[in-house]
C-alpha positions as CSV (number, residue, x, y, z in Angstrom):
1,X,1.2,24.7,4.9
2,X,1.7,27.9,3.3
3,X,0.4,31.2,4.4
4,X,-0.9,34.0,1.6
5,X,-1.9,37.4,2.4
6,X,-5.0,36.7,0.1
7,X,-6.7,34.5,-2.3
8,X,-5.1,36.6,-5.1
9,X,-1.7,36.2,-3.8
10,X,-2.1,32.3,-3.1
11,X,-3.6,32.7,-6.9
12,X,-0.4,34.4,-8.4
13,X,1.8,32.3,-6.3
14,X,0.9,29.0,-8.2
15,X,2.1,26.6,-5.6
16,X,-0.7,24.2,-5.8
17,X,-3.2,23.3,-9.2
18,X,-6.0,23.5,-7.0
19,X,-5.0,25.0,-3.4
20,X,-7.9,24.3,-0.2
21,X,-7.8,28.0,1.2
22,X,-8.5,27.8,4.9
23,X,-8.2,31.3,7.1
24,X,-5.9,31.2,9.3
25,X,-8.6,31.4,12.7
26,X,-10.1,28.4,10.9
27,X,-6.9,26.7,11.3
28,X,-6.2,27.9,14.5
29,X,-9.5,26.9,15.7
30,X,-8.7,23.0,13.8
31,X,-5.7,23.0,15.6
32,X,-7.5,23.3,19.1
33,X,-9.5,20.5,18.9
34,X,-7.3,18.4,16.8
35,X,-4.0,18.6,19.5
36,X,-6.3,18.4,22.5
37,X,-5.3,15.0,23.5
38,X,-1.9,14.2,22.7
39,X,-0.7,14.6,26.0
40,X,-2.9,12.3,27.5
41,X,-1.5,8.8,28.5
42,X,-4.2,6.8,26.7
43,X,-4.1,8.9,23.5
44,X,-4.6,7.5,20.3
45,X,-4.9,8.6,16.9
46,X,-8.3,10.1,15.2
47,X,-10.1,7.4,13.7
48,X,-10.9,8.5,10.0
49,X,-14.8,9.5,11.5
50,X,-13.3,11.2,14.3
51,X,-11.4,13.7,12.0
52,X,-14.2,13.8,9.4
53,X,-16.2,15.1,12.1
54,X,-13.4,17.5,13.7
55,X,-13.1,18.9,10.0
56,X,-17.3,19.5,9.8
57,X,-17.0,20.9,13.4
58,X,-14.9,24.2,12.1
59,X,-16.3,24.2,8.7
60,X,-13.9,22.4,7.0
61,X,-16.4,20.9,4.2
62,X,-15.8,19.3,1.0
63,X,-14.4,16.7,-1.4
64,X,-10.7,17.7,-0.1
65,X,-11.6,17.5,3.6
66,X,-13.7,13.8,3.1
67,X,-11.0,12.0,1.3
């Protein structure tokens, strides 16, 4: 992961081809529901629908997000 001030700085940065821009609440808000259950003594992974649908729940749409 790697925080920009703006589109335009990730743009002149150059890191990635084709960078998925995600604000940072959007992560933040991910992160919530993604980390809610690792403490738990039955935890197990995220199937692959389980995170599809965690990624539609905050927004997270798109060819990167459904691969």
């Amino acid at each position: 992961m790697q925080l920009f001030r703006s589109e335009e700085h990730a743009a002149a940065h150059g890191a990635c081809p084709s960078p998925e821009l995600v604000p940072v609440r959007q992560a933040f808000e991910l992160g919530k529901v993604w980390y809610a259950n690792r403490l738990d003594e039955e935890y197990q992974p995220w199937t692959l629908a389980e995170a599809g649908a965690h990624f539609t729940a905050v927004g997270l749409t798109g060819a990167f997000w459904s691969s």
